[in-house]
N, C-alpha and C positions, 0 to 999 in steps of 0.2 A: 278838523275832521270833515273828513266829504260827506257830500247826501247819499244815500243811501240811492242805486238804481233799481229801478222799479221795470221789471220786465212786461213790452208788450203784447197786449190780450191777443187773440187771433181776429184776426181779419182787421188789427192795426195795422194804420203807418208810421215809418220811423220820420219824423217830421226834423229830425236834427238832421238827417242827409240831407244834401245841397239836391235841388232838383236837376235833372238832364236838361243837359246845353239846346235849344230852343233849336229846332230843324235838326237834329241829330238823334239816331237810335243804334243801339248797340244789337247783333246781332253774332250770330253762333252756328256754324253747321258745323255735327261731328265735330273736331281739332282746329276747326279754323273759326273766330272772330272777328270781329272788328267793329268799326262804328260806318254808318251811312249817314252821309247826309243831303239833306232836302236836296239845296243844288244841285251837289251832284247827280242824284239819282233822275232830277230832271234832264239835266244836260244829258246826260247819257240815254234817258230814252226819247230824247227829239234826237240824238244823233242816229239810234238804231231806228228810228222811224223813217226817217231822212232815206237813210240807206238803203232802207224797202222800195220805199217810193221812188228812188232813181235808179235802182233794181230793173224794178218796172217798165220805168219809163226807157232805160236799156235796153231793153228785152225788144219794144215796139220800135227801136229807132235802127235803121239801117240801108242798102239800097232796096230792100225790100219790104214796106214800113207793114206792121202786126196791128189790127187795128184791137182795142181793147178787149171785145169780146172775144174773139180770137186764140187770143193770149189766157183770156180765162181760163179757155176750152180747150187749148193746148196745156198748160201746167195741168189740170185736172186729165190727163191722158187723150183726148179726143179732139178732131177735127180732122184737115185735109194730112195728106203725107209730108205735102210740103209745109207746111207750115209749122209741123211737128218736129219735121226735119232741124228747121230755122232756128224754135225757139228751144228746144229741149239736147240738140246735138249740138249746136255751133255758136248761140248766143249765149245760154244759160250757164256752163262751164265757163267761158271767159267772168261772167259777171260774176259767180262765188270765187273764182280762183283770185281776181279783184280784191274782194274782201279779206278772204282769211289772209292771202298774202298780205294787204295795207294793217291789219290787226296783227301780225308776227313781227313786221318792220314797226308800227305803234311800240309793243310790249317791249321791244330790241332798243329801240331808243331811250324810253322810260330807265330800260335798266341802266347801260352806260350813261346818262344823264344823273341817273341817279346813285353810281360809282363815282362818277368823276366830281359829282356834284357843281356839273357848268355844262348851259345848255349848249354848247357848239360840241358835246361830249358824245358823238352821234356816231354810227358803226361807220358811214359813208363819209364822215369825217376824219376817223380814226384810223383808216385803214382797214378795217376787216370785211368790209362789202369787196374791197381789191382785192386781199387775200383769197375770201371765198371765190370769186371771180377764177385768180390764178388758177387752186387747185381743177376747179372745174375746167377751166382750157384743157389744163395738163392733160385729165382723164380725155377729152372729147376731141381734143387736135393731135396730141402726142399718144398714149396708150389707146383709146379707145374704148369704148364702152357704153352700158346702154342708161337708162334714167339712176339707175339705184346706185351705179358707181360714178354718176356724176357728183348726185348728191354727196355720197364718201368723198368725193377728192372737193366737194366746196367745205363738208366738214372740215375733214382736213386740213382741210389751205387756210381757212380760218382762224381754226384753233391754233393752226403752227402762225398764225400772224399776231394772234394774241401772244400766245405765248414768248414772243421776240418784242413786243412790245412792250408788253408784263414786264418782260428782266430787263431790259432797257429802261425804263422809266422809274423799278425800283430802286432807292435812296432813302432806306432806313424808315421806308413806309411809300405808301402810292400817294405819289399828287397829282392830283386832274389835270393839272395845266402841265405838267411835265407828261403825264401820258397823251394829251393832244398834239404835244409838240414835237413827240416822238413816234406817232402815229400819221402826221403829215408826211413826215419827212418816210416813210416805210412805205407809206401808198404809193408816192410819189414814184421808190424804186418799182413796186409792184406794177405799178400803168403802165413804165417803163417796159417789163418784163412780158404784160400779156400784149403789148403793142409787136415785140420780140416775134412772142406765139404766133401770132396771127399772119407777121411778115412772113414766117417761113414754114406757114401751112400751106395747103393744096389750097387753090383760088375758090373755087367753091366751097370748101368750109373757112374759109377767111372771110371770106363773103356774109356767107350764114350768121360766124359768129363775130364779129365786126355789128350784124344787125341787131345779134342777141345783147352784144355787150353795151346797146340803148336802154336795154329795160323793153321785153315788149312782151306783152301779152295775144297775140296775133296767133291762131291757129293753136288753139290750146283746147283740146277733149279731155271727157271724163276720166281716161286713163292718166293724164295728169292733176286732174281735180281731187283724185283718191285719193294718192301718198301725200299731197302736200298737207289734204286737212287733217290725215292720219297724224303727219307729223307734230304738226302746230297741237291738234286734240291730246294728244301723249305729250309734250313738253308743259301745256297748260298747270296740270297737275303739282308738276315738279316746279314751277314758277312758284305755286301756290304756296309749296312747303317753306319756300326758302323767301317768300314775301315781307312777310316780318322781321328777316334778317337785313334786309334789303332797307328796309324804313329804319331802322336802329343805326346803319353804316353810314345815313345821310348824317345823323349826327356827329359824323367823326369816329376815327379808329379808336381812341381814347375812351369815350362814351361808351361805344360798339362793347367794348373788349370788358369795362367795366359791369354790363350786365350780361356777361356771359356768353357774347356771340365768340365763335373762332373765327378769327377778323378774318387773315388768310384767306384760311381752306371756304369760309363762307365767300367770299370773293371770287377765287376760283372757282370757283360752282356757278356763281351768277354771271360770271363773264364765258362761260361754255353755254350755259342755256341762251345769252343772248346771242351768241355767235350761230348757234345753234336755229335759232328762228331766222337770221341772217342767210344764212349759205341754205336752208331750206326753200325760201324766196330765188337763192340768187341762181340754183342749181333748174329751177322749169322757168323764170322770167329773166332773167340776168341781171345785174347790179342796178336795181332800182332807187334813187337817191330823193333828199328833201325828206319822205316822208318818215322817216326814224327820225329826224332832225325836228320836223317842227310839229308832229303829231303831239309829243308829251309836251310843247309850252302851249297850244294852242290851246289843249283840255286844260292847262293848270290854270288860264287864265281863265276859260269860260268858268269854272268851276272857283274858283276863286281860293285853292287849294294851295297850304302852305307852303306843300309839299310834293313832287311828282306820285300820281294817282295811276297804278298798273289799268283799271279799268277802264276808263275815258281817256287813256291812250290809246287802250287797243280803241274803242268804238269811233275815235277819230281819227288813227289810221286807217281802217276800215272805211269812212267815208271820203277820207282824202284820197286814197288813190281809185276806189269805184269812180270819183267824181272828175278827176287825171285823166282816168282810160276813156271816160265819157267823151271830153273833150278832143281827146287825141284823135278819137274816132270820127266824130262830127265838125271839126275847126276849117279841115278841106277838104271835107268830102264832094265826093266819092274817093280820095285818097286818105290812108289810116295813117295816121305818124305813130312812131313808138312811144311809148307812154312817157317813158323816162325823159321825152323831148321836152315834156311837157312838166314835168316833175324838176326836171333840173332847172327850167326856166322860173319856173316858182318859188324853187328852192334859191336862186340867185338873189330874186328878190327880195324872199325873206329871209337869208342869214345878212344883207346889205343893211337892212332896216333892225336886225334883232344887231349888228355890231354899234351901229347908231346907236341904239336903246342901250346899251351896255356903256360904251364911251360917254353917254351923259350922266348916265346914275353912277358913274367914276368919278364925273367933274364935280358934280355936284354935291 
């Protein structure tokens, strides 16, 4: 016969629960949960500290240099014309468009990494940075048209790249390394195709977009500042919904499906949101590469996370390409390189050394 349980008085503790995990708190807003922990919350705010401060230090650096107080005086609305002009019309735009773009291509990568469950699982790897590319030529070399039906034909071009790679790669279930391998060989035709475009457009928008299709951030205003963080702001949300579903699929469709996620239709939805922050980026900066690639291992490592972490992807997307465009800007100055010159030389580096990494923890 059991003991009898003796119910606790108020303002008890139930001492038989195990206590919370040591740097870890659970937390709740409205429908959404989850746990935080110590690390990562610190890594992520040295990353968004980070990013202020070389913000900053962007804002002062150029062939016109802003001396600190200056710069004060201008973000707070006041000082000369010119210098208002400098930091509020022509520097300040580039540096946010910077960010939120590197934190959409972050969030982009996290997701397809954490579909395919393999870090080379990256949009710029997959094909769908090309795809989005293509539709956007089409609209801007072939039909014509202004930012909003660019954006539509990168939508577009994307999701129709997913979608071709999707059923392609499906075999009684998605396997990552069957979608990489089928997403190589797709790009490949697509590079092919906008290399096509650009041959047999008019010289000057060959030209143009020939420079565009480096990835450049160069001559970018508010009116392009708007919709992009529009976009990304409205996608954020719907990330957020389908987040959990996302953490459940790394465990496998099996797992997934056993507690209730609809594997599919949940997948389909996460690979249009990421495609979605993709062709958002690719459609005002053009096919920006590395950073969807090594933004979510870079956070998983500093954080020390099981798991691919939506948050300190974005916050380290975000600092990696503010910190890209920095450089492209100042490496030979008074000359600007395209960002993506800079991005893809990084990114060489580091998919060299992440196959390294990979081929040992195989051998061994």
């Amino acid at each position: 016969m059991s003991a009898p349980v003796t119910p606790l008085s108020p303002g008890a503790t139930d001492t038989t629960r195990p206590p919370a995990p040591a740097g870890r708190r659970t937390f709740r807003i409205g429908p959404f949960s989850g746990v935080l922990h110590r690390r990562t919350v610190v890594v992520v705010s040295i990353l968004i500290a980070f990013t202020i401060v070389l913000g900053a230090v962007a804002l002062t650096l150029g062939e016109y240099p802003i001396p600190l107080d200056q710069l004060i005086a201008a973000l707070g609305g006041s000082g000369s014309d010119g210098v208002l002009r400098i930091v509020l019309d022509w520097r300040l735009p580039r540096v946010l468009i910077a960010v939120v773009a590197g934190v959409a291509l972050g969030l982009s990568g996290a997701i397809f990494q954490s579909l395919t469950r393999n870090p080379l699982g990256s949009p710029d790897i997959i094909g769908f940075n090309s795809g989005a590319y293509s539709g956007a030529l089409i609209v801007s070399l072939v039909i014509g048209g202004n930012y909003a039906s660019t954006v539509a034909g990168a939508l577009i071009g994307g999701i129709a790249t997913a979608f071709v790679v999707y059923v392609l790669a499906y075999r009684r279930g998605l396997q990552g390394f069957r979608l990489i391998v089928i997403g190589i060989a797709i790009s490949a035709v697509l590079n092919a195709l906008n290399d096509y475009l650009q041959l047999r457009a008019d010289l000057n928008a060959a030209i143009a977009a020939a420079s565009w299709g480096m990835g450049s951030l160069d001559n970018l205003a508010w009116s392009e500042v708007l919709p992009v963080t529009l976009a990304v702001l409205m996608l954020l949300p719907v990330l957020a919904v389908f987040a959990s579903r996302l953490r459940m699929l790394e465990l496998g469709d099996d797992a997934a499906a056993s507690l209730g996620v609809p594997v599919e239709r949940s997948r389909l939805i996460l690979l249009v949101i990421g495609v979605a922050f993709v062709a958002t980026v690719t459609a005002i900066a053009g096919p920006i590469v590395f950073v969807a690639l090594a933004a979510p291992q870079i956070a998983r490592r500093l954080t020390r996370s099981p798991g691919l972490a939506l948050v300190p992807a974005a916050a380290m997307g975000g600092a990696l390409l503010l910190t890209s465009d920095v450089i492209a800007q100042r490496i030979v100055a008074p000359e600007q390189l395209p960002v993506g010159a800079v991005t893809v030389t990084l990114g060489g580096v580091y998919l060299i050394a992440l196959l390294i990494s990979q081929s040992r923890r195989r051998s061994s």
